[in-house]
PATORNU-620432 format. One record per residue (C-alpha): residue in one letter; x, y, z. Coordinates in nm, 3 decimals. Layout:
REM PATORNU-620432
REC residu    east   north      up
REC      A       X       Y       Z
...
REM end
This chain:
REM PATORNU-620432
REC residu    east   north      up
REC      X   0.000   0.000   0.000
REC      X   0.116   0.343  -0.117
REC      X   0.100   0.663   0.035
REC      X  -0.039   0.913  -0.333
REC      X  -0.255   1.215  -0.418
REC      X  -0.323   1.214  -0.732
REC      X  -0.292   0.953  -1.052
REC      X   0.024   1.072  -1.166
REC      X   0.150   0.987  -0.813
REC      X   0.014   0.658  -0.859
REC      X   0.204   0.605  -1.187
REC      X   0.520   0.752  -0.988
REC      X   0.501   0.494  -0.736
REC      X   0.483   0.218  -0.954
REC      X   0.759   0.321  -1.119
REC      X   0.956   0.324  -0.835
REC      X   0.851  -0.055  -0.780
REC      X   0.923  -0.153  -1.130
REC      X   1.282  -0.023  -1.091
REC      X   1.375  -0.090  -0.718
REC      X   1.172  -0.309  -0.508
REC      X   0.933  -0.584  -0.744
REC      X   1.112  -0.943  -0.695
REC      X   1.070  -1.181  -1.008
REC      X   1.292  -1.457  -1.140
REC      X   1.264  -1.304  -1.510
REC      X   1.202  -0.981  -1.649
REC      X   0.931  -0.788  -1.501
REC      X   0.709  -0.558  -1.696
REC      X   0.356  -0.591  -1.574
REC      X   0.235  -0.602  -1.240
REC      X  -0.103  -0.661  -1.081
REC      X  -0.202  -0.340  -0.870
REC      X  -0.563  -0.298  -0.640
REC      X  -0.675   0.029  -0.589
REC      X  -0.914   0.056  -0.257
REC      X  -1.195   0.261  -0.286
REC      X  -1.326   0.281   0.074
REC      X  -1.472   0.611   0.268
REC      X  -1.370   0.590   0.647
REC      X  -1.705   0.670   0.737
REC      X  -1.883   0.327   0.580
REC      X  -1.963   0.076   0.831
REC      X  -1.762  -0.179   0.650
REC      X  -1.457   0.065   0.592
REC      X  -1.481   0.157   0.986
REC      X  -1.502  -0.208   1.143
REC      X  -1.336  -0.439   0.842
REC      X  -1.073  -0.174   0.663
REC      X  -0.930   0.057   0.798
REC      X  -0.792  -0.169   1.127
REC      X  -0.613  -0.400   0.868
REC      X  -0.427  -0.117   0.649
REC      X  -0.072  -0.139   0.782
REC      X  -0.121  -0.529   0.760
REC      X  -0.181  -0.483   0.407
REC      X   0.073  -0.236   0.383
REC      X   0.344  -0.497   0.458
REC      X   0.204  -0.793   0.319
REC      X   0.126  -0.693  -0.030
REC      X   0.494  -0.557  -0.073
REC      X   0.723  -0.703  -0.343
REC      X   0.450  -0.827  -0.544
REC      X   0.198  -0.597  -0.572
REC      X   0.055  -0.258  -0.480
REC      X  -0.265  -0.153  -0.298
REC      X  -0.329   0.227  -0.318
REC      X  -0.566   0.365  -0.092
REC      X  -0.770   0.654  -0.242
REC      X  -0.796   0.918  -0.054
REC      X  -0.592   0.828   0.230
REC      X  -0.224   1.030   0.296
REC      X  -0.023   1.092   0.560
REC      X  -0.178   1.420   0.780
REC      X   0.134   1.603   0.832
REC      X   0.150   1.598   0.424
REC      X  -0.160   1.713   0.328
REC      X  -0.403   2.016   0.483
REC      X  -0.748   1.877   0.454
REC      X  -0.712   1.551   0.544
REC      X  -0.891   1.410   0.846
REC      X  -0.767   1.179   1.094
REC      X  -0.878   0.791   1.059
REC      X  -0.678   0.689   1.362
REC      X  -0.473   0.459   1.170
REC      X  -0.086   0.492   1.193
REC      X   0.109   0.315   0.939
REC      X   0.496   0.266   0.904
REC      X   0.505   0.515   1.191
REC      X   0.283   0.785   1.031
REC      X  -0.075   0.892   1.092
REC      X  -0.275   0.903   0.790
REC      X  -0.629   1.084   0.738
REC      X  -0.843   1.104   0.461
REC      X  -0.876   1.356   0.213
REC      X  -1.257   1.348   0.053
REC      X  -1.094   1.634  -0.228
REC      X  -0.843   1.352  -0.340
REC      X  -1.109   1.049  -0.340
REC      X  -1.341   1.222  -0.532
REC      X  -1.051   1.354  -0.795
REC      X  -0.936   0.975  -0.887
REC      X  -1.274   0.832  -0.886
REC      X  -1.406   1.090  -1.109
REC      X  -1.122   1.017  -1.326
REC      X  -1.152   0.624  -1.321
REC      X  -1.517   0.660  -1.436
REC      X  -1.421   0.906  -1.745
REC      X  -1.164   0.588  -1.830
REC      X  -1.359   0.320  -1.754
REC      X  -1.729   0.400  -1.815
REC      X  -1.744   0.224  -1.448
REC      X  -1.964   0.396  -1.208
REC      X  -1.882   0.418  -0.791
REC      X  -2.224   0.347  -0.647
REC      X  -2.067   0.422  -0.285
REC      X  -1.980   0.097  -0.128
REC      X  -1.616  -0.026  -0.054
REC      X  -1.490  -0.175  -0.330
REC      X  -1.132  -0.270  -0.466
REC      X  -0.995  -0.249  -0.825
REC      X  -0.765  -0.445  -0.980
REC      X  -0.593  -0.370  -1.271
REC      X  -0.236  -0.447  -1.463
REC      X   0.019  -0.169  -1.441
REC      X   0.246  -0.205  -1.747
REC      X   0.658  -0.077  -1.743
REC      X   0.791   0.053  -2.079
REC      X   1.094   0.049  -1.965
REC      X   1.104   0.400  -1.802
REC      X   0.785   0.485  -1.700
REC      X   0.516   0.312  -1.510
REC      X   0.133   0.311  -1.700
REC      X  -0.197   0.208  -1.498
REC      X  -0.405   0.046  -1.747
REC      X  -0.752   0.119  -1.545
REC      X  -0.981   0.035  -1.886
REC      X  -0.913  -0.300  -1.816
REC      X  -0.972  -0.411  -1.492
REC      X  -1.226  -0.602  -1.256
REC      X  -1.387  -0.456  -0.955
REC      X  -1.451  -0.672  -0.653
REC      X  -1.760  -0.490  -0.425
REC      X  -1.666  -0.590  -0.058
REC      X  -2.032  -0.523   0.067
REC      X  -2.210  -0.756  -0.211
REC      X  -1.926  -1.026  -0.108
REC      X  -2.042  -1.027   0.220
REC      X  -2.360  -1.026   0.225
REC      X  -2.378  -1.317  -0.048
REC      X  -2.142  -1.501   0.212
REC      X  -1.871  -1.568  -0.050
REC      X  -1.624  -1.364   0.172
REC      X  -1.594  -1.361   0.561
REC      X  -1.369  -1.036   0.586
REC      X  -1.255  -0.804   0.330
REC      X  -0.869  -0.914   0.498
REC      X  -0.942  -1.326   0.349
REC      X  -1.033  -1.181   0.006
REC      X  -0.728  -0.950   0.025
REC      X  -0.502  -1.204   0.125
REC      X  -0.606  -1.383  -0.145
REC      X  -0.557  -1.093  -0.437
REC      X  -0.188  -1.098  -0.253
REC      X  -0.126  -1.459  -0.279
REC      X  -0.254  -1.451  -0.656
REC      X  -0.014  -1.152  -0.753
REC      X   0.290  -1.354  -0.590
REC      X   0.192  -1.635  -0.819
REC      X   0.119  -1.450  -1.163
REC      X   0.419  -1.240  -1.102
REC      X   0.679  -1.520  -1.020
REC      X   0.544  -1.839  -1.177
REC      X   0.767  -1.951  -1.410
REC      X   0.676  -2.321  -1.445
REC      X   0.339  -2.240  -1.609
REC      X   0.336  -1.883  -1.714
REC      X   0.007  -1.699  -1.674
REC      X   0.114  -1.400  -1.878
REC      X   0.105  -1.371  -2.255
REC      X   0.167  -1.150  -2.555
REC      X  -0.046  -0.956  -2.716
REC      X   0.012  -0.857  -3.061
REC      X  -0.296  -0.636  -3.099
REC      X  -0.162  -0.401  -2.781
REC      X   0.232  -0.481  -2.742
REC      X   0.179  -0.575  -2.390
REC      X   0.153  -0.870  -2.154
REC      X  -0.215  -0.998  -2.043
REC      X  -0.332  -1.262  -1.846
REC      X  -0.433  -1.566  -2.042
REC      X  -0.841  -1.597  -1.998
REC      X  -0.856  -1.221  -1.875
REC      X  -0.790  -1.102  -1.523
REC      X  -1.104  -1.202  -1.402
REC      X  -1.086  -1.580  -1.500
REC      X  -0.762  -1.632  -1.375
REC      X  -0.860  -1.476  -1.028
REC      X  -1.162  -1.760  -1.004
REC      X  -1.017  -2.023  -1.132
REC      X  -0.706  -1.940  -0.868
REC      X  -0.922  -1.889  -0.593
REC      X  -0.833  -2.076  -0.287
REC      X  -1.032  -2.368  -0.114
REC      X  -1.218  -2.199   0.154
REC      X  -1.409  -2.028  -0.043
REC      X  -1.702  -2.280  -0.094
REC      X  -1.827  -2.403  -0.470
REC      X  -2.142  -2.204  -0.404
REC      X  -1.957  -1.881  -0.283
REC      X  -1.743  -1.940  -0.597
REC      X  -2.039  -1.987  -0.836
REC      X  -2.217  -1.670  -0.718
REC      X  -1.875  -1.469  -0.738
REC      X  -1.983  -1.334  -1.074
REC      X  -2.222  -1.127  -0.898
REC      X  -1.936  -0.919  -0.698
REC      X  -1.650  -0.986  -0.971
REC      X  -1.694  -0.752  -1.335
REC      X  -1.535  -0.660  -1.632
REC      X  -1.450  -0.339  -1.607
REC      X  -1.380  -0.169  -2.005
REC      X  -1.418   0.184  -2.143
REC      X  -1.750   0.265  -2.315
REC      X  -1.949  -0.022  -2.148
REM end
């Protein structure tokens, strides 16, 4: 989990990863990368989120990147509020200004729409070499208050774990390569789409009938639709 403002800190971040601190056993280009969309004042975000941050802070490092929108260190930024969350030894608030910026951008990309619930993002963030690129037109969107209540998640942490667990694997597997080529954009995707891998990956506590209804909380996220 980063500490960023705007998108082009975002992008800045994972560039930083892609040069210093991403562990693979070949060349690494494209890395999985969650953004959290979660208000501090949501029930869900209050008792299931925000308690677990640093954990995810530490956890999802090396293979993958959780950015919190919204959420910065206080002594950085003016308006934003305490959460009472301290991570790597600084308190961070929230800044509503900064939420609504990147969300409002994500939805011009996307053609997604935020209906207010806590929800994470995943997407692939491609390196060219120099310069980090958040491809956010093609990405799936996991809604953490439809997973619970349709029982295919008992914490927003389990599911997280598992998004962690999956990067580590499509990121460093090199027995059975998840990645491929595509000619049509120059880039690395994941064979099936992002979303197929994810549920076919899933691991075995969540139940076949959690699994089966996952297409209710899982979508394809594209620009246009």
């Amino acid at each position: 989990m980063q500490v960023f403002y705007t998108e082009a800190d975002i992008e800045a971040c994972l560039t930083d990863a892609f040069l210093n601190r991403y562990r693979s056993y070949r060349l690494k280009d494209v890395a999985l990368t969650g953004i959290l969309l979660a208000r501090p004042e949501d029930k869900i975000t209050k008792e299931a989120i925000l308690p677990h941050l640093e954990f995810w802070h530490y956890r999802s490092d090396y293979y993958t990147d959780f950015f919190c929108a919204g959420y910065v260190p206080t002594q950085f930024v003016s308006d934003a509020k305490p959460v009472g969350v301290q991570i790597a030894g600084l308190d961070w608030g929230f800044s509503m200004r900064a939420f609504v910026e990147l969300v409002e951008n994500m939805e011009r990309q996307t053609g997604w729409r935020y209906n207010g619930d806590p929800c994470l993002l995943l997407a692939n963030a491609y390196f060219d070499g120099t310069k980090a690129h958040l491809d956010c037109a093609r990405s799936i969107t996991i809604n953490f208050r439809e997973a619970l209540e349709d029982k295919a998640i008992s914490t927003p942490t389990q599911l997280a774990d598992s998004v962690f667990e999956f990067a580590k694997y499509v990121n460093e597997n090199t027995t059975d390569p998840v990645w491929e080529l595509s000619d049509k954009f120059g880039r690395k995707l994941i064979k099936r789409g992002l979303k197929d891998a994810f549920l076919a990956w899933l691991p075995s506590w969540l139940s076949p009938s959690a699994k089966a209804g996952f297409h209710f909380v899982v979508h394809e996220v594209r620009a246009g639709a």
